[in-house]
MMTF fields as JSON, N, C-alpha, C and O atoms, coordinates in Angstrom:
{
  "mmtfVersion": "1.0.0",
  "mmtfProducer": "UNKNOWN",
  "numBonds": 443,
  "numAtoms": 444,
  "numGroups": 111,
  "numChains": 1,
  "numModels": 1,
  "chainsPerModel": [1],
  "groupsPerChain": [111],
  "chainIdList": ["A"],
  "bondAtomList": [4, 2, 8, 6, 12, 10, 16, 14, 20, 18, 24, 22, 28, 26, 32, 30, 36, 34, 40, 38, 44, 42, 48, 46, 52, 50, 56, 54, 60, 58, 64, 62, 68, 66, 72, 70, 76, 74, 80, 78, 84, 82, 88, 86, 92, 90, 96, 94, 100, 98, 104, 102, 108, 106, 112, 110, 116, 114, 120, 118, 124, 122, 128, 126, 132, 130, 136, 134, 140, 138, 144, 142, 148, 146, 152, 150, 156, 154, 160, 158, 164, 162, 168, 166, 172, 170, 176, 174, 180, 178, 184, 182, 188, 186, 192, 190, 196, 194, 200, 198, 204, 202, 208, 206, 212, 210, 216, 214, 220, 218, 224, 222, 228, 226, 232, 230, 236, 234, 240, 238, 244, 242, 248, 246, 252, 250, 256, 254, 260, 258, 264, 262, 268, 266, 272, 270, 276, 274, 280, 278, 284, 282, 288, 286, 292, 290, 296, 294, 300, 298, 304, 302, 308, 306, 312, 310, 316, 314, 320, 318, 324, 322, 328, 326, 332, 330, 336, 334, 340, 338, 344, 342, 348, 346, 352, 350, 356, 354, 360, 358, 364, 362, 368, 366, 372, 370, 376, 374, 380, 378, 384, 382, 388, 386, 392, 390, 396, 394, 400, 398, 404, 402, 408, 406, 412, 410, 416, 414, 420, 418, 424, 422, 428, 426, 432, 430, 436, 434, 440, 438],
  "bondOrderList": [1, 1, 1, 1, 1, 1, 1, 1, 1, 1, 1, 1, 1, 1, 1, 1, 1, 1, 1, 1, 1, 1, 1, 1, 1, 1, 1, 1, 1, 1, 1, 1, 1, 1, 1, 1, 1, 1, 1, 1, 1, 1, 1, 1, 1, 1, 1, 1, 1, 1, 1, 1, 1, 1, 1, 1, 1, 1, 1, 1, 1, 1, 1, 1, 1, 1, 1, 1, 1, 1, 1, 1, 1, 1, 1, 1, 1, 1, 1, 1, 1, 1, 1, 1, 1, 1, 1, 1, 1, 1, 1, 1, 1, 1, 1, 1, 1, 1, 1, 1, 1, 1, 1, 1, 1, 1, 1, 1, 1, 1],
  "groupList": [{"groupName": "UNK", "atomNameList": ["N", "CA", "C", "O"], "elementList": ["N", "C", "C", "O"], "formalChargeList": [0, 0, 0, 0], "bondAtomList": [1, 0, 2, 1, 3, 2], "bondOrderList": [1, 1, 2], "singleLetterCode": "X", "chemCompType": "L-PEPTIDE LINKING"}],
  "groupTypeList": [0, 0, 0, 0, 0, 0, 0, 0, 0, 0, 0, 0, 0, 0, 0, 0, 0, 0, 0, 0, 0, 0, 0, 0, 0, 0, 0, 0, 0, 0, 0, 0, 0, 0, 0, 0, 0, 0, 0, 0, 0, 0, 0, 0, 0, 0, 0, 0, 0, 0, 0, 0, 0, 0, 0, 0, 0, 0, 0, 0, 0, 0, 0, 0, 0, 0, 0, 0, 0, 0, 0, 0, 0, 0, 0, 0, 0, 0, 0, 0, 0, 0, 0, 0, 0, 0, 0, 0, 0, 0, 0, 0, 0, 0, 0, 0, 0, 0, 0, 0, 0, 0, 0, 0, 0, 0, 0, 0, 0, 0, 0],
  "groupIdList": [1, 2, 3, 4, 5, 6, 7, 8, 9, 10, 11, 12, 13, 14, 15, 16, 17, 18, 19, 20, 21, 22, 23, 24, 25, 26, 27, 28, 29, 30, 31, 32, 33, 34, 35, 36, 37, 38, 39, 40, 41, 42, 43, 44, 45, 46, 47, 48, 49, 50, 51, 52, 53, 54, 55, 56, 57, 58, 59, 60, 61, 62, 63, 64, 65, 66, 67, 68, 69, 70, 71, 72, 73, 74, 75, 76, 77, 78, 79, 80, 81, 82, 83, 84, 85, 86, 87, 88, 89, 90, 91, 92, 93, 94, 95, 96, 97, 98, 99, 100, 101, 102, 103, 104, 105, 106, 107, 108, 109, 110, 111],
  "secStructList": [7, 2, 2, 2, 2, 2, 2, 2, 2, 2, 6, 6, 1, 7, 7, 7, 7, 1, 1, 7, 1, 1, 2, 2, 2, 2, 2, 2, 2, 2, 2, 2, 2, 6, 6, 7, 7, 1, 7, 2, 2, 2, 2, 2, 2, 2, 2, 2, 2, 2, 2, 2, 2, 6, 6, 1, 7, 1, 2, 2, 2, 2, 2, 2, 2, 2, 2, 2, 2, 2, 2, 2, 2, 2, 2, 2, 2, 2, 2, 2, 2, 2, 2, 2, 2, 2, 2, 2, 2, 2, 2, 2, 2, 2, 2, 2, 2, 2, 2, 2, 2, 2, 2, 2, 2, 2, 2, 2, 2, 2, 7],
  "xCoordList": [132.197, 131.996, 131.873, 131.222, 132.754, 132.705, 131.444, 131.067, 130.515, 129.189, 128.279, 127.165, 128.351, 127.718, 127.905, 127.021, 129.087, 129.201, 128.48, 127.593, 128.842, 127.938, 126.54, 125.762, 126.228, 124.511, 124.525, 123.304, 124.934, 124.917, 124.786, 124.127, 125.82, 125.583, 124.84, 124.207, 124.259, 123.137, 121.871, 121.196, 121.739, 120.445, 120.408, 119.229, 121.074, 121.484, 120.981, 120.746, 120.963, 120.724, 119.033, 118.298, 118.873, 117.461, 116.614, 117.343, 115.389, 114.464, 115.404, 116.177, 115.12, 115.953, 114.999, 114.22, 114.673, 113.567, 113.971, 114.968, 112.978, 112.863, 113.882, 114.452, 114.057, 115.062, 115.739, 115.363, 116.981, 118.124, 118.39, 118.202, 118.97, 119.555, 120.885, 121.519, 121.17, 123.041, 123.188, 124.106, 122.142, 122.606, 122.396, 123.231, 120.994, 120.677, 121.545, 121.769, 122.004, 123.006, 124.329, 124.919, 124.519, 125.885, 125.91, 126.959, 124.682, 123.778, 124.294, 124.955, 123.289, 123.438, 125.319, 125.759, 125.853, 127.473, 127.941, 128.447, 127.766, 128.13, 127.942, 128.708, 126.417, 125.765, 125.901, 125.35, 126.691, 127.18, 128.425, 128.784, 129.357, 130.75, 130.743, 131.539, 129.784, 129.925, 129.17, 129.462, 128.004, 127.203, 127.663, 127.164, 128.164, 128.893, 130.016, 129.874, 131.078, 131.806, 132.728, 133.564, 132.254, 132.302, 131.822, 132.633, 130.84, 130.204, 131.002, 130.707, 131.876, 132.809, 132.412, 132.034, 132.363, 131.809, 130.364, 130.486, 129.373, 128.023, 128.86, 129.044, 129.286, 130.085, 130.658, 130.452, 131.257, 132.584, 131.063, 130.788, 130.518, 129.182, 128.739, 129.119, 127.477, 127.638, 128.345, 128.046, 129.36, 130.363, 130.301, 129.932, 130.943, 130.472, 129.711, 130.025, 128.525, 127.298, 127.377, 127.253, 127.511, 127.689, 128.445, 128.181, 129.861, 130.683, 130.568, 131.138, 129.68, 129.154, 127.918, 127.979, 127.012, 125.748, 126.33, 125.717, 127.575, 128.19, 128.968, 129.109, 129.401, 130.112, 128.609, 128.952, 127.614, 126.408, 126.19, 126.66, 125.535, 125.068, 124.238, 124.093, 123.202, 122.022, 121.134, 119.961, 121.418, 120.591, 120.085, 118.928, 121.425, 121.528, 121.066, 120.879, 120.952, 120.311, 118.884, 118.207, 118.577, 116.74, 116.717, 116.391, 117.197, 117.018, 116.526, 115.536, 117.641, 117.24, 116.318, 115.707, 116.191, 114.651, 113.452, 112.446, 113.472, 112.031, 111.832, 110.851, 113.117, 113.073, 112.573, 112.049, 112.919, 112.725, 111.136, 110.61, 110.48, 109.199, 108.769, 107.578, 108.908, 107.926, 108.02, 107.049, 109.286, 109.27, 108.513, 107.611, 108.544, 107.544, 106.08, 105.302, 105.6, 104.273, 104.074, 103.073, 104.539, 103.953, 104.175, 103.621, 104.856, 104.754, 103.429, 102.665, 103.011, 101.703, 100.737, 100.03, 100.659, 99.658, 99.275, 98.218, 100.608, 100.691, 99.724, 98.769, 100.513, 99.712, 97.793, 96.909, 97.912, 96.243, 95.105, 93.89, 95.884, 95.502, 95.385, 94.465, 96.232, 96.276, 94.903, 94.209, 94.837, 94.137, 92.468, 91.42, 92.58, 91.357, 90.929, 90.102, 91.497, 91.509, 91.101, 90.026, 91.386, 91.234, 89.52, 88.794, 89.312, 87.715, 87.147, 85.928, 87.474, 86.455, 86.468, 85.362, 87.677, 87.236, 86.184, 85.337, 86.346, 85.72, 84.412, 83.502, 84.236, 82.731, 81.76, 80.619, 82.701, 82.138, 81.566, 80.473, 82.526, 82.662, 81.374, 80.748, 81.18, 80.101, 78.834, 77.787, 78.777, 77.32, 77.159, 76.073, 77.899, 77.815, 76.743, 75.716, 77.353, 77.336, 76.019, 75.185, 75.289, 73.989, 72.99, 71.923, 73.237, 72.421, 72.047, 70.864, 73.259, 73.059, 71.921, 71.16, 72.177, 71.306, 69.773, 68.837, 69.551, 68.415, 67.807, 66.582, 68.597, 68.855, 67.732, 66.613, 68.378, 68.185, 66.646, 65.852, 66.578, 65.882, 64.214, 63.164, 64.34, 63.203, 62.975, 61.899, 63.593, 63.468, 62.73, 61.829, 63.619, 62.382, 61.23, 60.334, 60.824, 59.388, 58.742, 57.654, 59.234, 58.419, 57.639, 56.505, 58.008, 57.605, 56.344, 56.241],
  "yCoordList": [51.182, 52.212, 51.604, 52.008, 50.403, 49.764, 49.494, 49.84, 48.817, 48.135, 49.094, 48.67, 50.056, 51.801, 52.359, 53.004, 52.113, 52.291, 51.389, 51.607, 50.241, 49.137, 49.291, 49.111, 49.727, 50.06, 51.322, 51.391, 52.38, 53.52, 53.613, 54.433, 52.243, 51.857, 51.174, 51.507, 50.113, 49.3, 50.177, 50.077, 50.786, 51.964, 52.518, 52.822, 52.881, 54.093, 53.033, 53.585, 51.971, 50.784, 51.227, 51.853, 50.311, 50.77, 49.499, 48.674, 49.287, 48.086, 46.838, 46.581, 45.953, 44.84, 44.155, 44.407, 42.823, 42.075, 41.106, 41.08, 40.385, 39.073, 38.05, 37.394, 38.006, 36.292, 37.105, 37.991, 36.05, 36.571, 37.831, 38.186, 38.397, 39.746, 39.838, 40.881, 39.009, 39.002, 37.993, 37.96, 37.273, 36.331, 37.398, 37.908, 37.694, 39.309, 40.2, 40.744, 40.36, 41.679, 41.543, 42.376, 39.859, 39.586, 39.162, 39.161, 38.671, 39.071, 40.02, 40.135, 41.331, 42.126, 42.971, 43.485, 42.907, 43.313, 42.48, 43.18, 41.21, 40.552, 41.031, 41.073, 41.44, 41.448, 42.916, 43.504, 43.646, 45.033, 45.164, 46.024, 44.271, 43.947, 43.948, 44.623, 43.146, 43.341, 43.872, 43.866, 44.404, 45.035, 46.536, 47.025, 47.135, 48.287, 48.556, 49.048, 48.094, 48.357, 49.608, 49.53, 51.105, 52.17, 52.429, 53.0, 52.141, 52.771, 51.921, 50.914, 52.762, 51.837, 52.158, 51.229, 53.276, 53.779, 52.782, 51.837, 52.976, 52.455, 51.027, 50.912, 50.068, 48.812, 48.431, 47.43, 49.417, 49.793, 50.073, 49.399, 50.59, 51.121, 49.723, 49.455, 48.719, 47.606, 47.015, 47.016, 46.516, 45.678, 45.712, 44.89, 47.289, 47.964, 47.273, 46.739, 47.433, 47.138, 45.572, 45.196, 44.628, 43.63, 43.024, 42.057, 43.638, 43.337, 43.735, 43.196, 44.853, 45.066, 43.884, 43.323, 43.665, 42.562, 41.468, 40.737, 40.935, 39.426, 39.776, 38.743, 40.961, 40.827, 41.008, 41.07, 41.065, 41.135, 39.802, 38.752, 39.924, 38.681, 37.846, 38.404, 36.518, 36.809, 37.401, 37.448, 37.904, 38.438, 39.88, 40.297, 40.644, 41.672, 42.362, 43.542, 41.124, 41.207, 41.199, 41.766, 40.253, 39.963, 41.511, 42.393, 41.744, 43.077, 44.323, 45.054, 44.202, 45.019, 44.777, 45.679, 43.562, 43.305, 43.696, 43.826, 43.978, 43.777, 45.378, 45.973, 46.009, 47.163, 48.176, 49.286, 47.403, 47.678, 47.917, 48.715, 46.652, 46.113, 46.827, 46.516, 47.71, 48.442, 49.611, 50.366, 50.025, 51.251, 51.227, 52.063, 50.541, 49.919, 49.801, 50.321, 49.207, 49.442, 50.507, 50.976, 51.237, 52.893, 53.742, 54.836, 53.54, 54.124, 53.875, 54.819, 52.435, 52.146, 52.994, 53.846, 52.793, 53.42, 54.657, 54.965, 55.526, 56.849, 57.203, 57.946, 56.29, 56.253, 56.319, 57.095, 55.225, 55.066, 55.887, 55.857, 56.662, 57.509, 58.785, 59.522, 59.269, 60.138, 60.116, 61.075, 58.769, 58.631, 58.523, 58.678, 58.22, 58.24, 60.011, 60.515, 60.511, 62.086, 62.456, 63.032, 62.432, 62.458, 62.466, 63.392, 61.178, 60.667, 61.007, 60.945, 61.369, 62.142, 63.334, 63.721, 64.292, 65.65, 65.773, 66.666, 64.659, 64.864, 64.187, 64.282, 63.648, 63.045, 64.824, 65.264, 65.068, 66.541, 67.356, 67.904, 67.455, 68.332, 67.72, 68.402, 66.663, 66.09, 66.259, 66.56, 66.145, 65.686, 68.303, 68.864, 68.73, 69.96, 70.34, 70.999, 69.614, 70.394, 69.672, 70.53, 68.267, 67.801, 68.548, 68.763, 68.949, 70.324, 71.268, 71.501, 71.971, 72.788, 73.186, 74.15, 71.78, 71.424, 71.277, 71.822, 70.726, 70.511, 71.251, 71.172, 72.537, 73.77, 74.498, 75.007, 74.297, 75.186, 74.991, 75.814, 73.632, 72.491, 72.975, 73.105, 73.129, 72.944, 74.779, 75.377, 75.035, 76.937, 77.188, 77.925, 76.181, 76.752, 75.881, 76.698, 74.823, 74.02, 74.728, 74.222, 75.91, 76.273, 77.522, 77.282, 78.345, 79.084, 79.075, 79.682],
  "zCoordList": [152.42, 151.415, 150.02, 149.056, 150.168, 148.552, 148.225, 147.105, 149.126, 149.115, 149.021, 148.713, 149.153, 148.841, 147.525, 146.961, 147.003, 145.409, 144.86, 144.036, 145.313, 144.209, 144.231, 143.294, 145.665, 145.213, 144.626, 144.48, 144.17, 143.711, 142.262, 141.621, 141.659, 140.168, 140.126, 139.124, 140.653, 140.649, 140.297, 139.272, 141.021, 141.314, 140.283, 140.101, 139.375, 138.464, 136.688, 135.613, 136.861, 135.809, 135.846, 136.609, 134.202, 134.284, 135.013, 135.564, 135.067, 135.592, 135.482, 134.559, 136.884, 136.164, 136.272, 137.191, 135.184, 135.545, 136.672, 137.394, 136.604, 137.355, 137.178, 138.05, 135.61, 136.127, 134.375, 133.608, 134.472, 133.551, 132.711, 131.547, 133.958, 133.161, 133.576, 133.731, 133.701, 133.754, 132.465, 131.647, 132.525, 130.698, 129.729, 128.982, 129.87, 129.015, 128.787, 127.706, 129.68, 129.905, 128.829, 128.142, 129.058, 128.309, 127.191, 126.547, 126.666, 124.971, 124.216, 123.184, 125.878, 124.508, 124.399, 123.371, 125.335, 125.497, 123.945, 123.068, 123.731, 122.549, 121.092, 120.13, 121.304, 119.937, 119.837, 118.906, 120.849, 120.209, 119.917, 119.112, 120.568, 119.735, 118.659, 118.006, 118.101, 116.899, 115.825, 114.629, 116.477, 115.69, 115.607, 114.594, 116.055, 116.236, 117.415, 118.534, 116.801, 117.239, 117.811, 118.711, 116.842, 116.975, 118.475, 119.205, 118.898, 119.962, 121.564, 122.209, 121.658, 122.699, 123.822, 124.536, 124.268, 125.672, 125.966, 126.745, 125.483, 125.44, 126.095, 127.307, 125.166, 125.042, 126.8, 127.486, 127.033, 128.651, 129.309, 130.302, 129.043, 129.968, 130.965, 132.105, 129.755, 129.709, 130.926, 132.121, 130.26, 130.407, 132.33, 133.169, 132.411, 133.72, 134.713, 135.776, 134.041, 135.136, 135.095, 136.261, 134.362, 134.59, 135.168, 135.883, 134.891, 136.276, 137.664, 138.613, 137.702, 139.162, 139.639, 140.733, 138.821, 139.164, 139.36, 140.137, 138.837, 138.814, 140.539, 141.194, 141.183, 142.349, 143.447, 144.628, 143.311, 144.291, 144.872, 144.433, 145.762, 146.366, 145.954, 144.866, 145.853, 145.459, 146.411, 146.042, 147.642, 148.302, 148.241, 148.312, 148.067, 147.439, 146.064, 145.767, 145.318, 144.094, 143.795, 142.938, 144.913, 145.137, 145.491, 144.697, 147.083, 147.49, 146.238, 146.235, 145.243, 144.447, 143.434, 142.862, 143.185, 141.973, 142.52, 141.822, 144.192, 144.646, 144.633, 144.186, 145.292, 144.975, 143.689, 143.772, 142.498, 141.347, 140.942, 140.166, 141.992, 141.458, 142.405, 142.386, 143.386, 143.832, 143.275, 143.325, 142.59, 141.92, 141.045, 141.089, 140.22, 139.218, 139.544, 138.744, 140.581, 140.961, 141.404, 140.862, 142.193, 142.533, 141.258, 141.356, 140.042, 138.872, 138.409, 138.207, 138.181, 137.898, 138.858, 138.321, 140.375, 141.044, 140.482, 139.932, 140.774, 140.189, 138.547, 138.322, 137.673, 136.595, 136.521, 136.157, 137.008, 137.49, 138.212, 138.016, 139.145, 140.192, 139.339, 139.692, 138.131, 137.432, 136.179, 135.84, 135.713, 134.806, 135.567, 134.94, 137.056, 137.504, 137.47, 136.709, 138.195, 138.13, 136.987, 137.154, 135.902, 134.726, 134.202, 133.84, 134.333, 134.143, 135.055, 134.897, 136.018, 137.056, 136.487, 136.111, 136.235, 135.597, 134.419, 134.379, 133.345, 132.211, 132.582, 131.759, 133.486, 134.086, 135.122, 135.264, 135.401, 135.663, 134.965, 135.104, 133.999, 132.555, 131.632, 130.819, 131.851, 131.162, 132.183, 131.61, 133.284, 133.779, 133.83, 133.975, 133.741, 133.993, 132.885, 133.053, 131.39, 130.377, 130.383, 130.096, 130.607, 130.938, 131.54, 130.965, 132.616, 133.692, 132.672, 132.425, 131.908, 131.421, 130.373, 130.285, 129.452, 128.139, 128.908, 128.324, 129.902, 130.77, 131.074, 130.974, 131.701, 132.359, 130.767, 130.704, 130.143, 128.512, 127.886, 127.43, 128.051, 127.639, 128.457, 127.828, 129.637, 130.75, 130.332, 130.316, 130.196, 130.121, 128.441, 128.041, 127.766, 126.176, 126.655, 126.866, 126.907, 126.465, 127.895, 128.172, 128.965, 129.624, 128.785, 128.372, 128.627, 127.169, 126.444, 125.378]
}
């Protein structure tokens, strides 16, 4: 069950990259000590997740970068697939409004 929590907070972190984000991680835990110290929770937040990534495996950890990176690529797909849709509508919208002018066009110079 323990190993079920830890992926539960793991999961819940944002993108992790590829290579040092447990040095990253403990950067930025530092450079908010003292850059604001007020903000303690944020700080414990942190702190948190890093002490959970430092008890993972590295196998467990790959597990989850790759995971990450497919979330990450089907975000992209998604993205793309959306923006194709997109230019196909306004490629419609355009070759329509072409017909039309044509349409308009062939009807006055028949006249």
């Amino acid at each position: 069950m323990a190993k079920q929590e830890k992926h539960k907070k793991i999961f819940g972190l944002n993108k992790l990259p590829a290579k040092g984000y447990i040095k990253a991680l403990e950067e930025q835990v530092k450079e908010l000590k003292v850059e604001r110290g007020k903000d303690q929770s944020y700080i414990e937040e942190l702190e948190d997740r890093l002490r959970v990534i430092k008890e993972l495996t590295p196998e467990e950890l790959e597990c989850i970068k790759k995971n990450n990176e497919v979330i990450r690529l089907r975000s992209i797909k998604n993205k793309l697939e959306k923006d194709l849709k997109k230019s196909r509508d306004e490629y419609k919208e355009l070759l329509t409004k072409h017909i039309q002018l044509k349409l308009k066009y062939d009807e006055e110079t028949s006249k």
